[in-house]
N, C-alpha and C positions, 0 to 999 in steps of 0.2 A: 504494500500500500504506500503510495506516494501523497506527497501534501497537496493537498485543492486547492482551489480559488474559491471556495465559499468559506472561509477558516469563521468571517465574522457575518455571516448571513444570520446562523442562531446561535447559540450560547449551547456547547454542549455542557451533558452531564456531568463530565471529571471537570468539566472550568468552574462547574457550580461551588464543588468542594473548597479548588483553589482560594474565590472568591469569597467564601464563605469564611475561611479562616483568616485570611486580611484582615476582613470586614470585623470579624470578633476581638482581631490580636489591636486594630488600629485604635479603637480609643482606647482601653486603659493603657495602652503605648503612649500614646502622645501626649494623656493627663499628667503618667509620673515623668517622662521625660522632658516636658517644658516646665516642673517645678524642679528641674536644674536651673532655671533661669537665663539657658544657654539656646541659642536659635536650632531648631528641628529643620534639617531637608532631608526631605523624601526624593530619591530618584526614583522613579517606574524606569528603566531601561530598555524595556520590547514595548515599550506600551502600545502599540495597535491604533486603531480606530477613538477608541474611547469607550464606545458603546459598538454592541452587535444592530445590524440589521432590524432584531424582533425588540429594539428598544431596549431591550437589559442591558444594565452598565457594566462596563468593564472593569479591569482596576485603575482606572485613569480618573473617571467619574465617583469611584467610591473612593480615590483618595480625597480627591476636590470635595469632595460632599464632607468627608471628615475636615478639611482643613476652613472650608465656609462655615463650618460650625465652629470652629475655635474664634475667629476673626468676630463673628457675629455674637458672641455669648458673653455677659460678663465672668461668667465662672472662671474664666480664663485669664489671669494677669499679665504671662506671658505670652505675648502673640505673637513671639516668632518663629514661625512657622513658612514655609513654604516648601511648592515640588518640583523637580522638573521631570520633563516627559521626554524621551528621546523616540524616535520613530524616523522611520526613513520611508518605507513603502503609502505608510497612510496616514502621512504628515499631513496634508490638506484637511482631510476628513477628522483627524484629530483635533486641528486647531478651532475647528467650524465647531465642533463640542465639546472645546474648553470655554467656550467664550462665555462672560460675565461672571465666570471663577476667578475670586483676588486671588493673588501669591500663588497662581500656575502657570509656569512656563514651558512651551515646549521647543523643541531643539530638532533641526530638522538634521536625518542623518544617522548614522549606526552608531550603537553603543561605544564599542572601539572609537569611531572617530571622533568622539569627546572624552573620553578618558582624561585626558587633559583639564579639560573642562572642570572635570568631578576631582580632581586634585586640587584644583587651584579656590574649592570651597574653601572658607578658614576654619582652621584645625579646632579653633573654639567651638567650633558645632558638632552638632548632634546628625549623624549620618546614617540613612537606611535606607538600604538595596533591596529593591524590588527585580528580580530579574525571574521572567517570564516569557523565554523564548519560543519560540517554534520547534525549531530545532534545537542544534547543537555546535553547528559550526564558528558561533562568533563566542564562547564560550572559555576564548580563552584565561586559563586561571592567572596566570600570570598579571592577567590585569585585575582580579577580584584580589588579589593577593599583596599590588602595588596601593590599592584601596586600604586595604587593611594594615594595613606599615605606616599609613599616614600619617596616625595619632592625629585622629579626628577625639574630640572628646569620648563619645562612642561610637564604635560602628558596629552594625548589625546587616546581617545579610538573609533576604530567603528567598530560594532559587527552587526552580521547575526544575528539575532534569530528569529527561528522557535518558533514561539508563538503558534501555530496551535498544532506544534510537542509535546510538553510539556505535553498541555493540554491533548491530545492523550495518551500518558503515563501515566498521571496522572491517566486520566478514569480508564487506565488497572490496575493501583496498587491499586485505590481505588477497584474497583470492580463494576465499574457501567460500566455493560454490554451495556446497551440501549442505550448509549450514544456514542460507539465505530462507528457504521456503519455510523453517522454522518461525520466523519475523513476517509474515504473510499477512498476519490479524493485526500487526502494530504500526504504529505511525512512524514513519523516522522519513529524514532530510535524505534526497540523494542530491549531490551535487557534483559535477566532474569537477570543477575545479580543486575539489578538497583534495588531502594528501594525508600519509601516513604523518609526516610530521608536523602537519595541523592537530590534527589528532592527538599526537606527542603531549604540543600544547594546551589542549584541551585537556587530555588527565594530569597534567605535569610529568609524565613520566611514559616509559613505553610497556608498563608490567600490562597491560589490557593485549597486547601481542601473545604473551604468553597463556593467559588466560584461554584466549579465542585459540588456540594451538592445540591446549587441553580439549577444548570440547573438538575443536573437529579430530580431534584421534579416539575421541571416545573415551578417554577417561572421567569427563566429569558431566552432569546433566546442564542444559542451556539455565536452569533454577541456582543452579550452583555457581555458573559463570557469571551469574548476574549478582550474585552474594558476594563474589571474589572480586568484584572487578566496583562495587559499590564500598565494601571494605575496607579496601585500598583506596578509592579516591575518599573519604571519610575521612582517612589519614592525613591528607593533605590539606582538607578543610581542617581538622584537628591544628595544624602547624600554625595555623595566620586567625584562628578564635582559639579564646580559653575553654570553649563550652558550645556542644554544638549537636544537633539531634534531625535523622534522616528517617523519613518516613514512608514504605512504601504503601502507594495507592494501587490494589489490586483489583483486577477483573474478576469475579466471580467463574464467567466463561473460562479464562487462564490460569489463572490462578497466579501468575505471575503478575508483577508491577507495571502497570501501564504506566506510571511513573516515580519520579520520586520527589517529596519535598523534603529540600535541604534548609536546615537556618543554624547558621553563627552568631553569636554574641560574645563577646569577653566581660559579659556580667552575669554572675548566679540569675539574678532580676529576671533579667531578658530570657534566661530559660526556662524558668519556673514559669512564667507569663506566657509566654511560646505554647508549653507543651499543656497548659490550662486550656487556652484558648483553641490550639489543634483539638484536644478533648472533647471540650465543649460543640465545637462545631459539629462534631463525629457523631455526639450522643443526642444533639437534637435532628440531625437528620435519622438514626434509628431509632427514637421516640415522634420522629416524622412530627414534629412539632411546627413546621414549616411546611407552609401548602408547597406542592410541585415538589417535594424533595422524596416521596414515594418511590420515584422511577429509579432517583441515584440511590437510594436504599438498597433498592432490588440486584441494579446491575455491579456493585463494588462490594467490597469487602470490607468492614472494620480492621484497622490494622493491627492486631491483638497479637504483639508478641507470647503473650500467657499460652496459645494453643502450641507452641513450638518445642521442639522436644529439648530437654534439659534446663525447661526455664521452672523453675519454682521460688517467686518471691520471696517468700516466708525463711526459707532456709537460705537465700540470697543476704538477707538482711541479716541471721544471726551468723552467717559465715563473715559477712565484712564485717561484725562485732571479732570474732574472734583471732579474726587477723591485726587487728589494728587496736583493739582494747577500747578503745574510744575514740570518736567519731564525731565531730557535728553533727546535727539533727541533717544542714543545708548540703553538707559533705556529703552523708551518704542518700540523700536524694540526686544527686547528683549522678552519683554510681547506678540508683536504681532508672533514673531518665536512661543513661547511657546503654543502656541494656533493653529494657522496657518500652522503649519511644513516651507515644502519650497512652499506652494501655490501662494509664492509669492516674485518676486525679491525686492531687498532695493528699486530701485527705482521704481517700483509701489508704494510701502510705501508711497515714497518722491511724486510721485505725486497726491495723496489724499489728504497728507498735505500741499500743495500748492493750491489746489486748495477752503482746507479749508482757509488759509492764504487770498487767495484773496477775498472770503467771507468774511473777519471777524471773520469766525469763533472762530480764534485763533489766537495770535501774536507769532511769533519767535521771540527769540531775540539770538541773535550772541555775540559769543565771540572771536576775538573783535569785536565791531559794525558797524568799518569803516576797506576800505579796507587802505592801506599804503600812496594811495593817497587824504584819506579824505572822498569818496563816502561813504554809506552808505551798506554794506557786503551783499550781496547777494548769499553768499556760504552755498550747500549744503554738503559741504566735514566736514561728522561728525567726522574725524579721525583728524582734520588738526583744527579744532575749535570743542570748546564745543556750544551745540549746544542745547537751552531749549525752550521748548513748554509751554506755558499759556495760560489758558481761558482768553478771553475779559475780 
């Protein structure tokens, strides 16, 4: 399957999801991030059209929509705020439906050839990468990587990738035929012009050669190569954020990841908030809580690390006790995202360890230990106290 010319005629089903989790992650993002008092830009980097065809907004409109609410509200003391939109194909049509949105700018032209651009933002600000391509070709990390070395006050990243797509290309540059009809039901970019050492730069690295070698010799399943080759590029997201969580969106039909959402932070904050909000979004579309969200129910998969074999939380949690003796409460949530995705809200966390606490199994202990009146602290507010886990 090759990419169409109707991409924005209607809003498909997997874009609902994307949108969906923006849409939840962007305001309480933008409330604690401008009570830094420090200015917020938003880049959309693919941003498209704005809007599809059948009138639903894209993420270009549901930024603006968030950032006209901040301009507009008193709640707001900080209003510095603004986005830019970068587009090259459907610059026109984008500008036609940004227009009468304050503080959105758009930039005609490929992500790459502003890069520059998005550097010479001042380091004093608040930075967040929306990248939401088509493909995969212009993807190169090197420039998400020059981003992130800036010392922006913070920078945060969440990116679509088509894992599926890559591979799919890869096959065709390598030359393993046998392995193309496999990729038949998924979307990916053909492009001659690409190369092996675009690609290169696209993983940072040439291990995704190796990868696609194993499978067409038959040692490992295409589910596998897509594990390995995701992995690995994780690792390299790992290097340029402190904290950082990938999540596959699956086809029910495939069972494999039609895509995957990536997001970086180098703040606890930003990932606890992240993988609340991926949550969230997940568990009202299968409480279908949302008219029109029935159909994505049906066709995708909840991303539930918990069904996969050797995952068991519970003994997850008293094994990092027993390695490390004590833990921050925020530490080993950390470990459990890493592992987990968003399979799971903080407070399910919190109440495994409670109900380990009431066992025995393990003591909290609070900082401080009493409340103002003397009682003895019974707060799970790990933002407001430190908050450490020991074995008996």
């Amino acid at each position: 399957m090759v990419a169409s010319n109707d991409f924005f005629e209607k809003k498909k089903n997997w874009s609902l999801l994307k949108d969906q989790i923006i849409e939840n992650y962007l305001k309480p993002y933008i409330a604690k991030i401008l009570f830094t008092r420090k200015p917020l830009v938003i880049v959309d980097c693919f941003a498209g059209k704005g809007k599809f065809d059948d009138e639903k907004f894209g993420s270009p409109l549901i930024i603006a929509e968030h950032i006209k609410t901040v301009l507009e509200s008193d709640a707001y003391l900080n209003k510095m705020i603004k986005a830019i939109f970068i587009e090259k194909k459907y610059f026109r049509e984008l500008e036609e439906n940004l227009k009468g949105y304050k503080g959105c700018y758009s930039l005609e032209g490929s992500f790459e050839h502003h890069i520059q651009s998005i550097s010479r933002i001042s380091k004093n600000s608040n930075l967040f990468l929306y990248v939401d391509p088509y493909g995969i070709k212009s993807l190169d990390f090197s420039n998400f990587k020059a981003l992130a070395e800036r010392s922006f006050h913070t920078t945060e990243l969440l990116m679509n990738f088509n894992s599926f797509g890559f591979l799919r290309e890869g096959a065709r540059l390598l030359k393993y035929e046998s392995l193309l009809e496999e990729f038949d039901d998924f979307d990916y970019e053909l492009d001659d012009k690409n190369s092996i050492e675009n690609m290169n730069r696209i993983a940072a690295g040439d291990y995704w050669q190796e990868i696609l070698t194993k499978k067409s010799n038959g040692e490992i399943s295409m589910f596998k190569a897509e594990e390995y080759f995701m992995k690995e590029y994780s690792k390299k997201i790992q290097k340029i954020y402190n904290y950082s969580v990938n999540i596959p969106i699956r086809k029910k039909t495939e069972q494999l990841p039609k895509y995957r959402l990536i997001f970086g932070t180098n703040h606890k904050d930003g990932l606890f908030l992240m993988v609340e909000q991926m949550n969230k979004a997940w568990k009202e579309i299968l409480d279908n809580a949302r008219g029109g969200m029935k159909i994505l129910f049906e066709e995708f998969l909840f991303p539930d690390m918990t069904v996969m074999s050797h995952f068991d939380v519970e003994a997850d949690i008293l094994n990092s006790l027993s390695v490390e003796r004590e833990i921050l409460y925020e530490d080993l949530l950390v470990k459990l995202i890493e592992k987990y995705g968003i399979s799971y809200y903080e407070k399910e966390y919190r109440e495994k360890i409670k109900g380990f606490e009431k066992k025995n199994k393990l003591v909290v202990r609070r900082n401080p230990p009493h409340t103002p009146k003397g009682k003895p602290s019974r707060s799970w507010d790990f933002k407001k106290f430190k908050i450490y886990l020991r074995s008996k």
